[in-house]
C-alpha positions as CSV (number, residue, x, y, z in Angstrom):
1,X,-28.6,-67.5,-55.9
2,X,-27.0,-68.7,-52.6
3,X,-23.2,-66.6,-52.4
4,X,-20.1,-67.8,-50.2
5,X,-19.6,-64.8,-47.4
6,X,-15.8,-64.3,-47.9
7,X,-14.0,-65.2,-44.9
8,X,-11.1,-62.5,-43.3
9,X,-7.4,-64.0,-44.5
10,X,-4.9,-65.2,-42.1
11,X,-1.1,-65.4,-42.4
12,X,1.6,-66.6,-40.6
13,X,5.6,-65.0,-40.7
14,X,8.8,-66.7,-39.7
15,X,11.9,-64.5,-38.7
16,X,14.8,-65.2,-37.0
17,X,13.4,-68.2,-34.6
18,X,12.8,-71.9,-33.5
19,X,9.6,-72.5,-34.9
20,X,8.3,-73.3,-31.7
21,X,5.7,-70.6,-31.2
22,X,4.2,-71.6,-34.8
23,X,3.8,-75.1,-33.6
24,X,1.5,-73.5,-31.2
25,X,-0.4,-73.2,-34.0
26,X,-0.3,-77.2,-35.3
27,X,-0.9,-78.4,-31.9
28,X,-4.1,-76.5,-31.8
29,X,-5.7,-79.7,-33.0
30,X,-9.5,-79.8,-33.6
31,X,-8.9,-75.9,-32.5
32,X,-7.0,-75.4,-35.8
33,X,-9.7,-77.3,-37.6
34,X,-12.1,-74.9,-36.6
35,X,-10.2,-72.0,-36.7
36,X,-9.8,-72.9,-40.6
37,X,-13.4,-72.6,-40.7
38,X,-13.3,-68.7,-39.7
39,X,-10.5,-67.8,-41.7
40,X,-8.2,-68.4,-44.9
41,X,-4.9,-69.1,-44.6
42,X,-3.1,-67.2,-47.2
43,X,0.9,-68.1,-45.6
44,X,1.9,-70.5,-43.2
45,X,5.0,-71.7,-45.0
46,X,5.6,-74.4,-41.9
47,X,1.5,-75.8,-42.9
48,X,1.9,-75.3,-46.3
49,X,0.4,-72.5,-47.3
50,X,3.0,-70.4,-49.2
51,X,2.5,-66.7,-50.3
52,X,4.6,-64.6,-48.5
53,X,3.7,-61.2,-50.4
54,X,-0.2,-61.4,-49.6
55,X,-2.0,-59.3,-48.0
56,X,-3.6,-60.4,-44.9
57,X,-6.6,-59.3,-42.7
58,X,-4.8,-60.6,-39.6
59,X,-0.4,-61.3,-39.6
60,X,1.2,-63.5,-37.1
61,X,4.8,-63.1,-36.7
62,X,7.4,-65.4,-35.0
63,X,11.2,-64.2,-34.6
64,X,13.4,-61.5,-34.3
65,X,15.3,-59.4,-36.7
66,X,18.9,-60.8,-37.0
67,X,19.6,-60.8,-40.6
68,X,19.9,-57.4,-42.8
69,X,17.5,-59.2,-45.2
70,X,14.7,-59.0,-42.2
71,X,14.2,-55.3,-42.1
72,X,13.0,-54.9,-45.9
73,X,10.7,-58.1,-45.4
74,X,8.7,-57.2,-42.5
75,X,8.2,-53.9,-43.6
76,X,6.5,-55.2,-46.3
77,X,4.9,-57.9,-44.1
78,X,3.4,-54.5,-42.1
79,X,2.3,-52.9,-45.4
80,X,0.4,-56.2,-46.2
81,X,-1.7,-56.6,-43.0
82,X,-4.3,-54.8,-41.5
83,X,-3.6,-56.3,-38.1
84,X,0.1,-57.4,-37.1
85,X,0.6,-59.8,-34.1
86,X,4.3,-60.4,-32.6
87,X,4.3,-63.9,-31.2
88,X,6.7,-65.3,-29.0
89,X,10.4,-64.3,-26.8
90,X,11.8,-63.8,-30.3
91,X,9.4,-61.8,-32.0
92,X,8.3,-59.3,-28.9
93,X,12.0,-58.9,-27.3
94,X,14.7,-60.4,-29.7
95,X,14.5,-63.9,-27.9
96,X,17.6,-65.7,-26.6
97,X,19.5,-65.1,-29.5
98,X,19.7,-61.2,-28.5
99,X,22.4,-62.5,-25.9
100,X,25.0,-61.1,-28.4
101,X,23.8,-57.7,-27.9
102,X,26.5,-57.1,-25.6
103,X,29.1,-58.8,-26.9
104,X,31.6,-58.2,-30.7
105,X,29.4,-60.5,-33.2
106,X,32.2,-60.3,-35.6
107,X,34.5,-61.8,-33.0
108,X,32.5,-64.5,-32.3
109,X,31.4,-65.1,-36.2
110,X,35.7,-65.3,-36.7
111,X,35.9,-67.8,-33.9
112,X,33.4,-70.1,-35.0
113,X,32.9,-70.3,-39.2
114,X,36.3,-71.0,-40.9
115,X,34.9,-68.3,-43.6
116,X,33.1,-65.6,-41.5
117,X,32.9,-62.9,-44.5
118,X,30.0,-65.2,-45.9
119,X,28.2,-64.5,-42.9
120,X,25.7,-61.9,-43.1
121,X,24.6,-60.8,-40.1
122,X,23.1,-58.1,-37.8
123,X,25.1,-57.1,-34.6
124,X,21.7,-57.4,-32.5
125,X,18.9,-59.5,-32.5
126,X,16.0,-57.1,-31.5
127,X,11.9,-57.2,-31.3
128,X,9.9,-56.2,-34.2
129,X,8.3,-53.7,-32.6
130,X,11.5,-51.9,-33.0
131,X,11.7,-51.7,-36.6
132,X,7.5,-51.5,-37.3
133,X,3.8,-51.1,-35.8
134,X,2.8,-53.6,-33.7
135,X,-0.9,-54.0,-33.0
136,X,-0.4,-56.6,-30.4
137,X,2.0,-59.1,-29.0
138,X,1.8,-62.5,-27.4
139,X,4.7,-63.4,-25.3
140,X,6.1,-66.5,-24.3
141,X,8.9,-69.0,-25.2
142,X,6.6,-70.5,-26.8
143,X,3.2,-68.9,-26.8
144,X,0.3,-71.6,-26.1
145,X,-2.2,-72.3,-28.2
146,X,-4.8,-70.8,-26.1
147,X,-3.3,-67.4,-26.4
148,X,-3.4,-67.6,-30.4
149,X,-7.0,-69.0,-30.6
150,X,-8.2,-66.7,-28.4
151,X,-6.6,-63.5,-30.0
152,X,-8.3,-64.4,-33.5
153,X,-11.3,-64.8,-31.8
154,X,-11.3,-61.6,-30.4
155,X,-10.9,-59.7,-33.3
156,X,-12.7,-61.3,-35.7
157,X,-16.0,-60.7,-33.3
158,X,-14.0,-57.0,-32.8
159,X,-13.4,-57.2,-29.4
160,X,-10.0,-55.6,-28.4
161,X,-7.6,-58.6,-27.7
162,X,-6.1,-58.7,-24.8
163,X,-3.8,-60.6,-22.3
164,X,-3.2,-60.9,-18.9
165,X,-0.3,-59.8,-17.5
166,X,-0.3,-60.6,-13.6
167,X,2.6,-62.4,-12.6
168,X,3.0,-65.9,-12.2
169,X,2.8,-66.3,-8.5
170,X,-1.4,-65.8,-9.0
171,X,-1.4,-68.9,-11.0
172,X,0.8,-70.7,-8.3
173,X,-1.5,-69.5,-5.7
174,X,-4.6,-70.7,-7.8
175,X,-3.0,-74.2,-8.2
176,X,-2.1,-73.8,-4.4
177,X,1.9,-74.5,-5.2
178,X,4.1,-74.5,-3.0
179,X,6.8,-71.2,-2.8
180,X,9.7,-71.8,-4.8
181,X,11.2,-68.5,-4.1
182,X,10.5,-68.4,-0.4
183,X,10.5,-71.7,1.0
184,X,12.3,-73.6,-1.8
185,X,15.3,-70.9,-2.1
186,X,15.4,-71.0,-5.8
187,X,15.8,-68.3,-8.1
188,X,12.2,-68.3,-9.9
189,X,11.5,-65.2,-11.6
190,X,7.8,-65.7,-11.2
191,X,7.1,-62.8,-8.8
192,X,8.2,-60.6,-11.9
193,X,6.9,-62.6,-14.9
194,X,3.2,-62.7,-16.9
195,X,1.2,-65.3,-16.6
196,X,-0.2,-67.1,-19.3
197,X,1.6,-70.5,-18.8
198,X,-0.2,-71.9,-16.2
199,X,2.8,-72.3,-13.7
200,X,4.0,-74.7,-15.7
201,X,7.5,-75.0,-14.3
202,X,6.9,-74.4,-10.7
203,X,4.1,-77.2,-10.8
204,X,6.9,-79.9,-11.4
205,X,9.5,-78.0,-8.6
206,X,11.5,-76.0,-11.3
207,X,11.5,-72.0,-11.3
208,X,10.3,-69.6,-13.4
209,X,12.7,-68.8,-15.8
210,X,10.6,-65.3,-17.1
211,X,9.2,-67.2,-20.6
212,X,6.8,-64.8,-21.0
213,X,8.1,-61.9,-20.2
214,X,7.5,-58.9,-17.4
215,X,4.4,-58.4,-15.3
216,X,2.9,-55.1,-14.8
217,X,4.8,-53.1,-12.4
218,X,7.5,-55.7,-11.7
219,X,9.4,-55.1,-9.0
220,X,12.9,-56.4,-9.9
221,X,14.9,-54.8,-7.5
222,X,12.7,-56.3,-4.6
223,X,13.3,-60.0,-6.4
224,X,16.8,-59.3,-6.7
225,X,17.7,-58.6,-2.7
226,X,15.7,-62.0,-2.3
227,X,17.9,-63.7,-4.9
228,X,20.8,-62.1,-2.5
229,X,18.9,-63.1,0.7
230,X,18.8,-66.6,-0.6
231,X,22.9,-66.7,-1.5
232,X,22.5,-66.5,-5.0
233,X,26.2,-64.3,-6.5
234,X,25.6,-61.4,-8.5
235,X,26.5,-63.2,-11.3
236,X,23.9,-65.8,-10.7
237,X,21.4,-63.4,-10.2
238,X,22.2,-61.4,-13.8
239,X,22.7,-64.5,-15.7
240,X,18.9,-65.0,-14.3
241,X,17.4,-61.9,-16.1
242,X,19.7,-61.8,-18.9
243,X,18.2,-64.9,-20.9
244,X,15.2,-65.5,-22.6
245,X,13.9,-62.1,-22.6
246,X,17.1,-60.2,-21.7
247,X,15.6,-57.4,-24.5
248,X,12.0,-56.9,-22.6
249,X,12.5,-52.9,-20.5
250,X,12.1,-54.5,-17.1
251,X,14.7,-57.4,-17.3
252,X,17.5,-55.8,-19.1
253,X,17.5,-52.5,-16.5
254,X,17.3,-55.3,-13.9
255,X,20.5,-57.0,-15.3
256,X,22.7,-53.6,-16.4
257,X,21.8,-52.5,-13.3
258,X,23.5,-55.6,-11.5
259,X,26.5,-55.8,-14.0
260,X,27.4,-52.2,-13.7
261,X,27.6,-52.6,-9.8
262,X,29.4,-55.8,-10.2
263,X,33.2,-55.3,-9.5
């Protein structure tokens, strides 16, 4: 008698987020198709697949933790999975929305709802590596597809997953683009940010805005006297690392470092 090998189970976690690194996921396409084909999707509430309390061989999650209500859930989400994988700005550095770090939440939350004691809310947005494990994280605002199809890949044939993190300017200089930073005199953060999105600003004339988070052994201080060289203002250049991933080590020294010197 013929038996079904069982297949390693697959889920997919939202947090505080856009939804935009799980579409990286649906776009996958034929990719998907076949993935399905290695795996069983247990929870992917966006596909769905609904079953937020089961276990899982191998956990994607996309978001940060903004809510009270987050920090019970993905502990259990971490309980429940033999591998956990952050995905995305949100998820691996508290994404844009960790802006209100430095500023009084409850001030803004008064200024804005007409009832802000119904509002149940965190004073920070912050990474989930923060609060839990992590086995691995995929950065990017969003992540691509490639990334997330590759990581499964790698350990369900148990090969240590792994991404490149060489900045930007390597895939500019593969695609033989032209230097925003240098001769265009725009602030691109590329010198300083991981690869893994192909260039995909600077290949259309529009700088790296740091999606996917520090290099290895970025050298911020060196891109910020070039932001200066170029006539970019203090405030310009901050305002440059304090965005998307404002949370990730590198960029948030680089900015505190700016904004305590700033008069």
């Amino acid at each position: 008698m013929q038996t079904t090998a069982v297949k390693p189970t697959m889920a997919v976690h939202k947090f505080s987020s856009c939804d935009g690194c799980q579409l990286a996921f649906l776009n996958a396409g034929i990719a998907l198709l076949q993935l399905s084909q290695l795996v069983d999707i247990i929870h992917f509430a966006e596909a769905g697949y609904f079953n937020d309390e089961a276990k899982a061989d191998i956990a994607f999650v996309e978001g940060s933790i903004s809510v009270p209500e987050d920090i019970k859930r993905i502990q259990r989400v971490r309980k429940n999975s033999r591998y956990l994988i952050t995905i995305g700005a949100c998820a691996t550095a508290g994404g844009i929305q960790a802006l209100r770090n430095t500023k009084n939440v409850k001030e803004w939350n008064t200024a804005i709802y007409p009832n802000p004691e119904f509002i149940d809310t965190l004073t920070t947005s912050t990474a989930i590596s923060q609060h839990i494990k992590v086995d691995y994280e995929l950065w990017g605002c969003p992540v691509n597809t490639g990334q997330v199809i590759k990581v499964i890949r790698q350990l369900l044939f148990g090969v240590e997953a792994y991404q490149a993190k060489d900045s930007v300017c390597l895939e500019c200089k593969r695609d033989q683009n032209s230097c925003l930073l240098v001769k265009g005199k725009k602030p691109c953060l590329g010198p300083v940010t991981s690869m893994g999105c192909g260039a995909l600003c600077p290949k259309v004339g529009a700088a790296c805005y740091g999606c996917y988070g520090p290099s290895d052994n970025p050298n911020t201080e060196a891109l910020t006297q070039q932001f200066r060289n170029n006539g970019m203002s203090e405030q310009d250049i901050l305002k440059r690392f304090k965005f998307i991933n404002s949370e990730a080590e590198a960029f948030n020294k680089a900015y505190k470092k700016i904004d305590n010197n700033s008069p």
